[in-house]
N, C-alpha and C positions, 0 to 999 in steps of 0.2 A: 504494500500500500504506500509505502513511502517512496519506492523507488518511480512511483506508476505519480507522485506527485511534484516528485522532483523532473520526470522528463516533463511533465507537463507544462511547468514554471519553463521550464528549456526552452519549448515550443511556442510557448506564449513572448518571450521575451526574445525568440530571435522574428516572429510576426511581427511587433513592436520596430524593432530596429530596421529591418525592410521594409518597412512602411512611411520610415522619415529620410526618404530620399525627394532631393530636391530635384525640380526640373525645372532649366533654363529654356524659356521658348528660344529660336531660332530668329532670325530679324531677314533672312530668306539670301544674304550674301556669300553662304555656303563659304564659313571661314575666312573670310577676305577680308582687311580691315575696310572702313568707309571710303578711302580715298584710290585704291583698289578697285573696289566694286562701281566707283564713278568712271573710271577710265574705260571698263570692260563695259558698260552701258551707254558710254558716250554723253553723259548727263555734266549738264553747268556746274554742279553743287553736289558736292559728300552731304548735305545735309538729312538729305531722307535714306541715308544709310548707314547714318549715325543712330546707337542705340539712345533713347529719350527724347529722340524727333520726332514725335507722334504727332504730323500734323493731318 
């Protein structure tokens, strides 16, 4: 009974820790910093490929 509470605690506590995995959305530059992804698109401005540019 003890051994059946302690995997139990195991399983509950590695559920826990898989579960606080963080996830970065993607900004769609596919790794490219901003000024990168403006030359390969031909665009005037890094701005809207800068992350916090949500216009």
């Amino acid at each position: 009974m003890k051994r059946l509470k302690i995997i139990g605690m195991m399983i509950l506590l590695g559920m826990f820790f898989t579960s606080c995995v963080a996830v970065v959305p993607s900004n769609g530059n596919h790794g490219l910093p901003p000024g990168q992804a403006k030359k390969v698109t031909g665009a005037k401005s890094a701005r809207d490929y800068a992350p916090g540019h949500n216009k």
